[in-house]
C-alpha positions as CSV (number, residue, x, y, z in Angstrom):
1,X,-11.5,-21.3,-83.3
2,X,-8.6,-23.4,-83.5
3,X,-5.0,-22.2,-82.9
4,X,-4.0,-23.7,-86.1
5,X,-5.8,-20.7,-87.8
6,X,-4.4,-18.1,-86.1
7,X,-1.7,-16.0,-87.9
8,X,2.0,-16.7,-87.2
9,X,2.1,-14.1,-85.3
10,X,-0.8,-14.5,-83.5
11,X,0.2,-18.0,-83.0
12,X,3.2,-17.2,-81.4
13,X,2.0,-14.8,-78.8
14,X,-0.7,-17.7,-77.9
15,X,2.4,-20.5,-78.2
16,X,4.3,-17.6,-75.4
17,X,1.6,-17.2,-73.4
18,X,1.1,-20.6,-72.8
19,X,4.7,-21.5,-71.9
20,X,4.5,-18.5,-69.6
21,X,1.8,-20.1,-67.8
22,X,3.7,-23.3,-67.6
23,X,6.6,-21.7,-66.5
24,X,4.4,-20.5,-63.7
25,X,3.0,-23.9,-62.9
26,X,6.3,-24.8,-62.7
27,X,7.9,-22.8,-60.2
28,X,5.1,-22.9,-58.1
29,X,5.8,-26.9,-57.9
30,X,9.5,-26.1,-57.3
31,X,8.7,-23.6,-54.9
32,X,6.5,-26.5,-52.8
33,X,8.9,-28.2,-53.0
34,X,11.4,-26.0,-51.0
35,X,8.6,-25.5,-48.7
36,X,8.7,-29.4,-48.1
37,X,12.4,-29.4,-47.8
38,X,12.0,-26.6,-45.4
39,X,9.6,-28.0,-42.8
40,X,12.1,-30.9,-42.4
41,X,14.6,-29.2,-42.2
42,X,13.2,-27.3,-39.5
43,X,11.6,-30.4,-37.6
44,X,15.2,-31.9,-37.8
45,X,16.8,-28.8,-36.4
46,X,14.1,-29.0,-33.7
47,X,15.0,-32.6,-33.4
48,X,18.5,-32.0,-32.5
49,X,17.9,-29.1,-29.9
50,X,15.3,-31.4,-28.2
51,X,17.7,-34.2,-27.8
52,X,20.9,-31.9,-26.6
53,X,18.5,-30.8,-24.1
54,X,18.3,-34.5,-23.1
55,X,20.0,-35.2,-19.7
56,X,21.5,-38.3,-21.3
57,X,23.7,-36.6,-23.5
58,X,26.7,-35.0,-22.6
59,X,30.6,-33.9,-23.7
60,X,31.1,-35.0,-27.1
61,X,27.5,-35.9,-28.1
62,X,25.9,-32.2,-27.0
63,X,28.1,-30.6,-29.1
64,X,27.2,-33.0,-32.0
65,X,23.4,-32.3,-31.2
66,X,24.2,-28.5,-31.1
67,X,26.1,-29.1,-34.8
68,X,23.7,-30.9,-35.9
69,X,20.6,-28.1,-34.8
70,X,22.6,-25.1,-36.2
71,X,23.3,-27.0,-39.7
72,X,19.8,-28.2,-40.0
73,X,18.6,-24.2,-39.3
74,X,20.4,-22.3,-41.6
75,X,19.6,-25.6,-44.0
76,X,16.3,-24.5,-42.9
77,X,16.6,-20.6,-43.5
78,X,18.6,-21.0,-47.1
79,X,15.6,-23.8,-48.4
80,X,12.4,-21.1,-47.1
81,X,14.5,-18.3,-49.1
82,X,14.5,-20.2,-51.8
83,X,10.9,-21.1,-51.7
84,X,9.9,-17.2,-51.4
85,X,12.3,-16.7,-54.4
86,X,10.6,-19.5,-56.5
87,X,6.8,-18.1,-55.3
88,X,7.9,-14.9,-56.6
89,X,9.2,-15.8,-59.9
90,X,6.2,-18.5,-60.3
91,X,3.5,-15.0,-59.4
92,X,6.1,-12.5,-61.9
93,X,5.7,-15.5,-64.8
94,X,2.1,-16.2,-64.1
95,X,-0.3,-14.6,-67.1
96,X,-3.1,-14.7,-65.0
97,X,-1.9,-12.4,-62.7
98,X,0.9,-10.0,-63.9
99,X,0.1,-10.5,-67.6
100,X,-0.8,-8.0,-70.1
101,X,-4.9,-8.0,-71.4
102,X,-4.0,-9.8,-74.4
103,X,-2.4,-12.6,-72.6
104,X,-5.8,-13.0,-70.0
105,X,-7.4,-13.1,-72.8
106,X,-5.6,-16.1,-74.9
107,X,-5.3,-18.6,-72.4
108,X,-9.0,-18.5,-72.4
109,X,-10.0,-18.0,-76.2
110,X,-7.8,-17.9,-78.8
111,X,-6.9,-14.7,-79.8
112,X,-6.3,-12.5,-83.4
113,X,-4.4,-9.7,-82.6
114,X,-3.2,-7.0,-84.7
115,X,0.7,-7.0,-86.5
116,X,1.9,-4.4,-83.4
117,X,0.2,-6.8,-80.8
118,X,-1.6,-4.2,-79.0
119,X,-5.3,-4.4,-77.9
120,X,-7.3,-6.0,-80.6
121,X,-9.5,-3.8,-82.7
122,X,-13.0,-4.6,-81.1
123,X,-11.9,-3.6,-77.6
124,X,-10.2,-0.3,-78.7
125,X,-11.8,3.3,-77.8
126,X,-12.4,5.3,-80.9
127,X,-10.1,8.4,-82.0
128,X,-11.3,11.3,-80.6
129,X,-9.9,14.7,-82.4
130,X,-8.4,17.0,-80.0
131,X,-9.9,20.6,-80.3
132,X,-7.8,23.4,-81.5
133,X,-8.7,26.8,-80.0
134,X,-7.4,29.4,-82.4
135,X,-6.5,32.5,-80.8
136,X,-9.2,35.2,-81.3
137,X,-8.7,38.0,-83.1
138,X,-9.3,42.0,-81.8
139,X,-12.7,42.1,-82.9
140,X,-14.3,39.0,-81.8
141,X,-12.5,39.6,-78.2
142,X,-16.1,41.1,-77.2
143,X,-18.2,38.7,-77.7
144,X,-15.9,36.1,-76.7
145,X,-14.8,37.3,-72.9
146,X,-14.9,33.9,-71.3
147,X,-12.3,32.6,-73.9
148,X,-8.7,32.5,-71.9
149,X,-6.3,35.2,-73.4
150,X,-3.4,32.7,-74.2
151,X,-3.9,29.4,-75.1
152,X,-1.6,26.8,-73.6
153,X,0.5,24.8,-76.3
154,X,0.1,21.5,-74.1
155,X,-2.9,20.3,-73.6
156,X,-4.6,17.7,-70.9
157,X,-3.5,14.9,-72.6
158,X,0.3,15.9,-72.8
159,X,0.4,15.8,-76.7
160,X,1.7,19.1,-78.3
């Protein structure tokens, strides 16, 4: 089945789902990204400690090397935040794993769903009838002894 046949609506929520999971694909680039920037940052911060810890430095150039090392690690801290924060948004955006049934399901198959795009009609559990216990009159009390006295007006299901 082609997405061209699917109903506008139907067509939109597959048109959504698949920019979702682009949008996904697309922090989780950004977010290696920061993870790049981050390691050199951190091998540059490293860098600069190393060679203040040299015994050729010393006076004005130690305190450029410390500079430099403190700069390079907070450079360091802000850019692996960053990458956390990008990971997280590219795992919230990400149909695959945080997206509804419907969603799973149309970025593998194209999907029909119904005009309140809940589950679609095959995969839903029939309608079962809740039962109605009437309260029993005086003289079928007898015959009836393991029927509660008083019947609750809420049920299992919450529904009253």
């Amino acid at each position: 089945m082609s997405a061209d046949t699917l109903s506008p609506n139907s067509r939109e929520f597959f048109e959504r789902s698949k920019l979702k999971q682009t949008l996904s694909l697309a922090f989780a680039g950004i977010g290696l990204l920061f993870f790049g920037m981050t390691c050199e940052d951190g091998g540059m911060s490293n860098s600069a400690t190393i060679m203040e810890d040299s015994s050729s430095t010393s006076g004005d150039t130690e305190d450029m090397y410390a500079a430099l090392s403190a700069g390079y690690g907070f450079s360091c801290f802000v850019k692996l935040l960053a990458c956390i924060l990008s990971f997280s948004v590219s795992l919230y955006f990400s149909s695959f794993l945080c997206g509804t049934l419907n969603e799973k399901k149309s970025l593998r198959t194209n999907l029909e769903i119904d005009e309140t795009g809940s589950q679609p009609q095959e995969d839903m559990p029939p309608y079962v009838e809740p039962e109605i216990v009437a309260a029993s009159s005086s003289s079928n009390t007898a015959s009836n002894s393991s029927a509660p006295p008083y019947v609750s007006p809420i049920d299992k299901s919450g529904a009253v």
